[in-house]
C-alpha positions in Angstrom: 127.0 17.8 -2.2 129.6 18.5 0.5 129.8 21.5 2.1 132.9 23.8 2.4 134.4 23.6 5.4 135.3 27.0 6.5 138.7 28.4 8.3 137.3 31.3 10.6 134.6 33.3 10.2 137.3 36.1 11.1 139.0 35.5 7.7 135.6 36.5 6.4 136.4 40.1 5.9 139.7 38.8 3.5 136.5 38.1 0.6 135.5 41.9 0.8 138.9 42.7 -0.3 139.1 45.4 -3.1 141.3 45.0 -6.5 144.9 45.9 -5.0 148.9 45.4 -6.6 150.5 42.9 -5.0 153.5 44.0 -7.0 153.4 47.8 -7.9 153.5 48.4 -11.9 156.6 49.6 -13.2 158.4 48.6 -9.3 160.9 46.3 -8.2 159.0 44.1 -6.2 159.1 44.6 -2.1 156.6 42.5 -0.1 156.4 46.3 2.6 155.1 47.8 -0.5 152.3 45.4 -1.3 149.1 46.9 -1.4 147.5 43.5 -0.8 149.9 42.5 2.6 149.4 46.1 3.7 145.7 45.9 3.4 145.8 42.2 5.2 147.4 44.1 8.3 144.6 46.8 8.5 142.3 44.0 9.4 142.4 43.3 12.7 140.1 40.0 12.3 142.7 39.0 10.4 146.0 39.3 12.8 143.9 38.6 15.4 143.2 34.9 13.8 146.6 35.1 12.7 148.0 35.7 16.4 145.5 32.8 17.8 146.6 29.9 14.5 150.2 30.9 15.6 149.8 30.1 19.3 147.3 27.9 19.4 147.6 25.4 16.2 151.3 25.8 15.2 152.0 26.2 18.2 155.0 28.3 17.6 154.7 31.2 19.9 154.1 31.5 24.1 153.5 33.5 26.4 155.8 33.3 29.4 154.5 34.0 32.8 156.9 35.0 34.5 158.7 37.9 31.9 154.5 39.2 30.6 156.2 38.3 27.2 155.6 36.3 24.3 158.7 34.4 22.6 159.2 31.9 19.6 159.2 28.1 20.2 161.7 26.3 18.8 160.9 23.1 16.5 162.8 19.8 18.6 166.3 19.4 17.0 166.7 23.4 16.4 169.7 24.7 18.5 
């Protein structure tokens, strides 16, 4: 039997996760109010691996030396 490769030991935490509304009963539906998304950003494993995928993997965001800031990379052919 194969076994299951795992993501990051930082998403870890996401499997402790208590029974939370994604969509509020009775609500309109607004992804700010979602208990689960809101209690996804009081992890900080999880930004943190969230941060690193985005840099590192996709490859999306940088960090330019000279400015101390970080900025979005454009996909080749976006203008």
């Amino acid at each position: 039997m194969m076994k299951k490769r795992r993501i990051s030991k930082k998403l870890d935490v996401v499997r402790e996760m208590p029974e939370l509304y994604h969509r509020l009963p009775n609500e309109r539906f607004e992804l700010r109010k979602s208990e689960v998304v809101n209690w996804l950003l009081e992890q900080d494993d999880v930004i943190e691996w969230l941060f690193h995928f985005l840099q590192r993997t996709a490859k999306m965001i940088e960090y330019d030396k000279k400015t101390g800031k970080w900025h979005g990379v454009k996909e080749e052919g976006d203008e």
